[in-house]
C-alpha positions in Angstrom: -9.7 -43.0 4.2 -8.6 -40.7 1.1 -5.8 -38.7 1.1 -6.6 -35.1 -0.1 -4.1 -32.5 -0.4 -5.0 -29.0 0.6 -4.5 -26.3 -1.5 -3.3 -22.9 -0.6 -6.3 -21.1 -2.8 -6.5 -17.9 -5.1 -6.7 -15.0 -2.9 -7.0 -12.2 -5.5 -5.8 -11.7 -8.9 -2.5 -9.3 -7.6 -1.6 -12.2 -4.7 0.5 -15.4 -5.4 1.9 -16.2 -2.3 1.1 -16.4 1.2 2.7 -16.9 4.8 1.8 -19.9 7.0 1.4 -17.9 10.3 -0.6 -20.4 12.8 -1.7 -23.6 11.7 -5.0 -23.9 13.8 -4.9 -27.7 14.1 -1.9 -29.7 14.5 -1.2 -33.4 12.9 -3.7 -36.1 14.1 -6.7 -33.3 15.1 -10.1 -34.1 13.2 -11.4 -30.9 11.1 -15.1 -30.3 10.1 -16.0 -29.6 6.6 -16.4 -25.7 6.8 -14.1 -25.4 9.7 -11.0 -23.1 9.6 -7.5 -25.3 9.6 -4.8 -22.4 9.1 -4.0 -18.9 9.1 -2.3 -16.8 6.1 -0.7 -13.6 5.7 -0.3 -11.8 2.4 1.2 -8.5 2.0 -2.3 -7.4 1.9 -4.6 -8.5 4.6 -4.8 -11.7 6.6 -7.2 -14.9 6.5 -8.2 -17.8 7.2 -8.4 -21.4 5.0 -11.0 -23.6 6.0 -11.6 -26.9 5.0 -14.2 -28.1 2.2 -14.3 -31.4 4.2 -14.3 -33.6 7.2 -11.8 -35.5 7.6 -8.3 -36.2 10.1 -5.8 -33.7 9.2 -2.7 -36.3 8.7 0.6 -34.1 8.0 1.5 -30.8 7.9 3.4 -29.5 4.6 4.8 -26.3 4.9 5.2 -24.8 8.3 4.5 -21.5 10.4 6.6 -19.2 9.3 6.7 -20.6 5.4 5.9 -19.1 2.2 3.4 -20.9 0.4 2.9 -19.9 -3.5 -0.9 -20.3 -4.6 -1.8 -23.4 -5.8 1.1 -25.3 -3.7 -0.2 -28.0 -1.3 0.1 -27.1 2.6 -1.0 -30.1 3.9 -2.8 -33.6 3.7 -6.0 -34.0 4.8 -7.5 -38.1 5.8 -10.8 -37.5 4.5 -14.0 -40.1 4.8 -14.4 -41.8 1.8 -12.8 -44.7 0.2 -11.1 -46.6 3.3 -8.0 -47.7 0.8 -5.0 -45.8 1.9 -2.9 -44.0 -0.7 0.0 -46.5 -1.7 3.1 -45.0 -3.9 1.4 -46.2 -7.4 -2.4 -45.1 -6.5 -4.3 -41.6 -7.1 -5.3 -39.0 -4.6 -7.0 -36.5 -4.4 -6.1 -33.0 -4.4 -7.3 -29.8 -3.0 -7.7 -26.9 -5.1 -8.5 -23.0 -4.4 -12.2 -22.1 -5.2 -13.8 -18.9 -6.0 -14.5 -18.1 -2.6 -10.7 -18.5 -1.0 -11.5 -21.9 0.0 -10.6 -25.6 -1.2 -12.0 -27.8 -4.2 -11.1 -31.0 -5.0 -9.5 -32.6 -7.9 -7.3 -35.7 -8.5 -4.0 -36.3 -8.8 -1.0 -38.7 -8.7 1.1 -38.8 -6.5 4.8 -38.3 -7.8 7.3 -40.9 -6.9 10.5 -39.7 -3.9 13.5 -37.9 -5.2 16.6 -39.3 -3.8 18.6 -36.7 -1.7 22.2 -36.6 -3.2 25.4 -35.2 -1.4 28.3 -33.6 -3.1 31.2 -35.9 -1.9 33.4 -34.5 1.2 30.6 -31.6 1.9 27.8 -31.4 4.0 24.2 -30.1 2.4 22.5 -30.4 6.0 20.9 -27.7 7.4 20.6 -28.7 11.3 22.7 -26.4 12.3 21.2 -23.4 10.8 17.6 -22.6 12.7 14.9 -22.0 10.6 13.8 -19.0 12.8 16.4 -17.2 14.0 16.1 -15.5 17.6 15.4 -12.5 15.8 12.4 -13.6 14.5 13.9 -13.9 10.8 12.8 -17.3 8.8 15.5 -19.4 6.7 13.9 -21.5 3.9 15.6 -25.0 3.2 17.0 -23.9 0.3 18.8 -20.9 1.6 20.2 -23.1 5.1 21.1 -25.5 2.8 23.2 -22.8 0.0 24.6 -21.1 3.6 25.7 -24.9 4.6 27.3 -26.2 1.6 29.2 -22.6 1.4 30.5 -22.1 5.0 28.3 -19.5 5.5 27.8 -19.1 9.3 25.1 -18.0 11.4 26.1 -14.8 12.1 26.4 -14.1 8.1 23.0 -15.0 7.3 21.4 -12.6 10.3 23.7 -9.6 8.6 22.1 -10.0 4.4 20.0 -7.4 3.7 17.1 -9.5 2.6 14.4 -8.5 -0.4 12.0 -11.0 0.3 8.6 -10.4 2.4 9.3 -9.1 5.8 13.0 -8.7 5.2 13.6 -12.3 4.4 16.3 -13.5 2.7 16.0 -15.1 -0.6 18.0 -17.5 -3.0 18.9 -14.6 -4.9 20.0 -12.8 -1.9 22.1 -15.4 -0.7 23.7 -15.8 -3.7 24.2 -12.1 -4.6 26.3 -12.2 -1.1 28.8 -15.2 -1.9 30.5 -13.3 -4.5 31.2 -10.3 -1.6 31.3 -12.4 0.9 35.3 -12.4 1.7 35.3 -8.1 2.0 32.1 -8.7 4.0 32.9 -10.9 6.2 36.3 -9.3 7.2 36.1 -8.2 11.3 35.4 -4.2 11.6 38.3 -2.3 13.6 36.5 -0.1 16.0 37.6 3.4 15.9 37.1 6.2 18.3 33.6 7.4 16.9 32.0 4.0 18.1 28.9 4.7 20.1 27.4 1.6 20.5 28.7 0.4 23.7 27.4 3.5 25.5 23.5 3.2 24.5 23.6 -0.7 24.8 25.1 -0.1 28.6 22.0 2.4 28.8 19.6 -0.2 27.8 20.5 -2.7 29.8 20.3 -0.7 32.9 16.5 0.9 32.1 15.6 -2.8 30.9 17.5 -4.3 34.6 15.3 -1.1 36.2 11.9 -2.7 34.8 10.7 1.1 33.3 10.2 -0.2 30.3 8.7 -2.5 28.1 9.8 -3.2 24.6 7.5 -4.5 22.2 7.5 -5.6 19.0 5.5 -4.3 16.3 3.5 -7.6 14.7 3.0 -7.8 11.4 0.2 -5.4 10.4 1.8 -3.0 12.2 4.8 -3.5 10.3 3.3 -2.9 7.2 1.7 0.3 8.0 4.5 1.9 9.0 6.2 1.1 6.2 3.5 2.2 4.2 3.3 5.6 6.0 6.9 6.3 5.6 6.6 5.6 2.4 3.6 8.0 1.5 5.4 11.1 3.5 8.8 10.2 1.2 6.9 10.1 -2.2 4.2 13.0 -1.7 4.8 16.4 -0.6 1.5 16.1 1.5 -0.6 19.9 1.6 -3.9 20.0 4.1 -6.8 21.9 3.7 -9.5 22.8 6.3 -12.9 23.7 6.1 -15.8 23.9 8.6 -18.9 22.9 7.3 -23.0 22.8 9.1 -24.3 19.8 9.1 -27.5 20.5 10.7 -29.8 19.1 8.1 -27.9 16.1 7.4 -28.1 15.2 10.9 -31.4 16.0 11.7 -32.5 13.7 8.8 -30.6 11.5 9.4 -32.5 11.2 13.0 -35.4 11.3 11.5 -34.9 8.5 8.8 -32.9 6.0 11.0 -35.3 3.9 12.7 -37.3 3.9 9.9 -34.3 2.8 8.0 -33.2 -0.2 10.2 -36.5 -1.8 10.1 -37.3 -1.6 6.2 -33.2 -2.5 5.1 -32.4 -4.5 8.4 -29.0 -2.0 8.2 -27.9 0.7 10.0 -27.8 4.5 8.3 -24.2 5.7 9.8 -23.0 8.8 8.8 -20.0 7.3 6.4 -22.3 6.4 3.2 -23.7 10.0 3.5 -19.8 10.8 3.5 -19.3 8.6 1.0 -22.0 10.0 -1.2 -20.8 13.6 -0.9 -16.9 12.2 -1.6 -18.1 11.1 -5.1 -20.3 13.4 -6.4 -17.7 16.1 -5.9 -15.1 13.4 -7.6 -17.1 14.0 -10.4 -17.1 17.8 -10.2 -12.9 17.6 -9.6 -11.7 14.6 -11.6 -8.5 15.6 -11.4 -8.3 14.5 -7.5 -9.4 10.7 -8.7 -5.5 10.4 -10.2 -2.3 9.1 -9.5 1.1 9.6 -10.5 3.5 7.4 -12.6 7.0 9.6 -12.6 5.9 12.0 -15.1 2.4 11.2 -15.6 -0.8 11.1 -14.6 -3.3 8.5 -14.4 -6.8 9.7 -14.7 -9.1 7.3 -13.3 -12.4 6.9 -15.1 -13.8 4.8 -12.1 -14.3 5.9 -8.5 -13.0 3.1 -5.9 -13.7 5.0 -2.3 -11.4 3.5 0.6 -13.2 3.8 4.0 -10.5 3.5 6.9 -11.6 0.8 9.4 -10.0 0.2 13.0 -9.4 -3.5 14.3 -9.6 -4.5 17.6 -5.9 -5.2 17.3 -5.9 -1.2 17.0 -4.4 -1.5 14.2 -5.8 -0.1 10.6 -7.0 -1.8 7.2 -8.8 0.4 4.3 -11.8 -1.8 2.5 -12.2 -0.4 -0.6 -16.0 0.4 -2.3 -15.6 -0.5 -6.0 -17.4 1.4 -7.9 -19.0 3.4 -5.7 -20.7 5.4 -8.3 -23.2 3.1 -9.1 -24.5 2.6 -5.5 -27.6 4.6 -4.4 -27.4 5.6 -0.2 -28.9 2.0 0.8 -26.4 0.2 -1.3 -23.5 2.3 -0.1 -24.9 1.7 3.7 -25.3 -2.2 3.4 -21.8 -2.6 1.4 -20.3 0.0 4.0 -22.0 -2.2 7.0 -20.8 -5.2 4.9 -17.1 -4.2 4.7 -16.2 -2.8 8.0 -18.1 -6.0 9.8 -16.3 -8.1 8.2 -12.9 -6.3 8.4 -12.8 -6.8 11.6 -13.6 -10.1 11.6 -10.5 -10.4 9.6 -12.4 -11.6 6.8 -12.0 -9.6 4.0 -10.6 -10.5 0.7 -7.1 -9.2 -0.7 -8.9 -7.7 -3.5 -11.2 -5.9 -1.3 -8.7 -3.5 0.0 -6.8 -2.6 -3.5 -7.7 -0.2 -6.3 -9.0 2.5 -4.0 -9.0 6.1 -5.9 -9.7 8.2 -3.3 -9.7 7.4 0.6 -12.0 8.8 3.3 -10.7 8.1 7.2 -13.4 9.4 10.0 -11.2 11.1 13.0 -14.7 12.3 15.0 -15.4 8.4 15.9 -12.4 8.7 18.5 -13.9 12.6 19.4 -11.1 14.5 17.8 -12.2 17.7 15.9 -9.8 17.0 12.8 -6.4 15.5 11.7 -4.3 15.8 9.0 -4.5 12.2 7.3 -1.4 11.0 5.3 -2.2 10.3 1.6 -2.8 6.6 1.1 -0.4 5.6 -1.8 -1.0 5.5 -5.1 -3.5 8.2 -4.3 -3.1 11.8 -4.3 -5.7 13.1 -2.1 -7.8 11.5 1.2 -10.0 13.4 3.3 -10.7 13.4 7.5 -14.2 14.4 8.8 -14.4 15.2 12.2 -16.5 15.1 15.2 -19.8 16.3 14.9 -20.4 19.0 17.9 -23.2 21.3 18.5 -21.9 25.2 19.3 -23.2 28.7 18.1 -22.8 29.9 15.2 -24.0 33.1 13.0 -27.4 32.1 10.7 -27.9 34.0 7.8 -31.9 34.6 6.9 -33.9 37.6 4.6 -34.4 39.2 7.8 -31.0 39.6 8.9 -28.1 37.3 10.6 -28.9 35.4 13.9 -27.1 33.3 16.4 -28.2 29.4 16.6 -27.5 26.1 17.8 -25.7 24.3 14.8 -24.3 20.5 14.2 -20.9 21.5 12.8 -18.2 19.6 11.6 -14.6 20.0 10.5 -13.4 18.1 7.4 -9.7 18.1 6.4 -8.5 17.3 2.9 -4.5 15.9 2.5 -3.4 16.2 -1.1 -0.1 15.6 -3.1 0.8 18.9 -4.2 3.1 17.5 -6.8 -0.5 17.2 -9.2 -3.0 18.9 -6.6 -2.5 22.4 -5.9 -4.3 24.7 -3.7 -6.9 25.6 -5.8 -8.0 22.0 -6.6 -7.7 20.9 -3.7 -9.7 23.6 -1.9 -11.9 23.9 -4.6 -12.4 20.1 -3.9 -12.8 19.9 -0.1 -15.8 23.0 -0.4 -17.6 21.1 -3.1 -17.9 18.1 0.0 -18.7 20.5 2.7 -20.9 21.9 -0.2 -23.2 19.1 -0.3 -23.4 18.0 2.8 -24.3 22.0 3.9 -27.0 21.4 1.7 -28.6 18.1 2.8 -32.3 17.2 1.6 -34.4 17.6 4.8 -37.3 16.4 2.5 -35.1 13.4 0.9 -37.1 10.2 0.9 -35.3 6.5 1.3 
């Protein structure tokens, strides 16, 4: 058998490390050339790494849990081949990352053991230190071993603040605490403002009552929040509403869709009409396809639409449609299709949800009316299209006005009002409803 290393691969240009959060095989298990062996999380979206060949999956390298930088081997892989095992002076072979986030091979040799050295009269071990804490925080080697050979407890490392992904605490961090550490790590004299006692006494007793349930958010989860809080802190956030008729649209729509699905082998959904309206009016108002840098803004001379997905999970990820310009309605249906399938799938790309310009989220697929979306950060402005309900409403013809039965729809339009003002914005959100109003019964596919 040949020993192959496998690679954690290239995941987008922005992302250079990864987290090792279930390893879908464990030591000994036989994996099948194509088939998935572990699952990743970036700070962008999660994946999976499969395997470029068959083979016996011999020892696992970095744990769940562990940060993994691109291009660092995860684990060693027994692969068919050669049957002369790997001795300390022969090549291997090596897994690399691939175009399409999965493994290549490539050789490499093997580098000899370092000896581990202990400072005389101290203790580098680390076996007293868990690597995940009860609190669900992870402790690299490094940092148990630092906290170790320093006499830092237990109790120490749970209370640094740490900068690293997910709160965890880094080298730097660790070390940035030693110099403190004494003034830190003095006992607190409770004083008669205390309240803690009282609501941990309260939580106890609802928890010993069985009323409630406490969950914790997993990571996605985590990450959106953060991101929310985040948008409301940086933009002061304005909506707009406007109602708009969208009688024609949907009527063609009905008309074209069967028609549609048989020539394209897609569905025609009502996003990639969205989408279609959201750009051409990006054109007419280019000042909403911005950002803001302190001072400045960043006029974006491409469009990059972000169409708001839910997950099984219920949680939320925003693929982004690059270039969305340059797609006709059939392109934007397939990549739309294309993009929300495999979202949630969980197999997108990190790349695939960054450098949106503008983001469109549709509230009417869970029936509501409208919403007031929350600006998706760097952006300045994302707009909410609602459900799609039939009422009465006034008809204007030559011969007078006249009651009818209308598809109408309410769009909303959340902007940053530090660059977007009322007029922009609202000038913006009527262009949309504009063309959409004024669908192309006649418009041939």
């Amino acid at each position: 058998m040949v020993q192959v290393e496998v690679i954690l691969p290239k995941m987008g240009e922005s992302v250079h490390e990864a987290i090792i959060t279930k390893w879908l095989k464990k030591e000994g298990d036989k994996v099948e050339e194509e088939e998935s062996l572990v699952e990743i999380a970036t700070d962008k979206v999660d994946s999976e790494v499969p395997s470029t060949q068959a083979g016996v999956l011999s020892k696992i390298l970095v744990q769940e849990g562990e940060t993994a930088k691109v291009g660092q081997p995860i684990a060693i892989l027994a692969a068919a081949g050669n049957e002369q095992q790997i001795s300390d002076d022969t090549s291997a072979t090596e897994i690399s990352s691939s175009s399409n986030g999965s493994a290549s091979v490539r050789e490499v040799v093997p580098e000899p053991a370092v000896p581990v050295i202990e400072h005389a009269g101290t203790s580098v071990g680390t076996s007293e230190i868990s690597r995940i804490s009860s609190s669900g925080k992870f402790y690299s080697p490094l940092v148990r071993s630092i906290a170790k050979t320093e006499g830092v407890t237990f109790q120490e490392l749970e209370g640094i603040q740490g900068t690293g992904i997910d709160g965890r605490v880094t080298k730097k961090d660790i070390l940035a605490y030693l110099p403190n550490r004494e003034e830190a790590s003095q006992p607190r004299v409770a004083s008669t403002q205390d309240t803690v006692a009282q609501p941990v006494t309260q939580l106890q007793s609802v928890l010993t009552s069985g009323k409630t349930e406490i969950i914790e958010m997993d990571r996605m989860r985590k990450l959106i929040a953060d991101h929310m809080v985040m948008s409301k802190q940086t933009s002061p956030h304005v909506t707009s509403f406007v109602e708009a008729d969208v009688t024609n649209l949907v009527m063609w729509r009905e008309k074209v869709k069967k028609q549609f699905e048989e020539r394209e082998g897609e569905k025609i959904t009502f996003t990639p009409i969205f989408v279609e309206a959201v750009v051409k009016a990006l054109k007419d108002f280019p000042m909403v396809n911005v950002s803001v840098d302190g001072t400045n803004i960043i006029k974006k001379k491409y469009i990059n639409i972000g169409v708001a997905a839910a997950l099984p999970s219920g949680n939320l990820i925003v693929p982004v449609i690059k270039n969305a310009d340059g797609y006709n309605l059939i392109g934007l249906a397939k990549v739309v299709n294309d993009l929300v399938s495999r979202a949630r799938q969980n197999k997108l790309q990190p790349d695939e949800i960054q450098d949106g310009t503008f983001t469109l989220t549709n509230v009417g697929t869970f029936g509501n009316l409208a919403g007031t979306p929350i600006i998706n950060q760097p952006q300045v402005a994302i707009l909410a299209t609602g459900a799609i309900i039939k009422k009465p409403a006034v008809i204007e013809t030559p011969s007078g006005d006249t009651i009818g039965i209308r598809h109408m729809m309410f769009m909303s339009l959340s902007y940053d009002h530090r660059v977007v003002d009322g007029f922009l914005g609202g000038s913006y959100l009527r262009k949309v409803a504009d063309y959409l109003e004024q669908y192309d019964m006649n418009r041939s596919i």
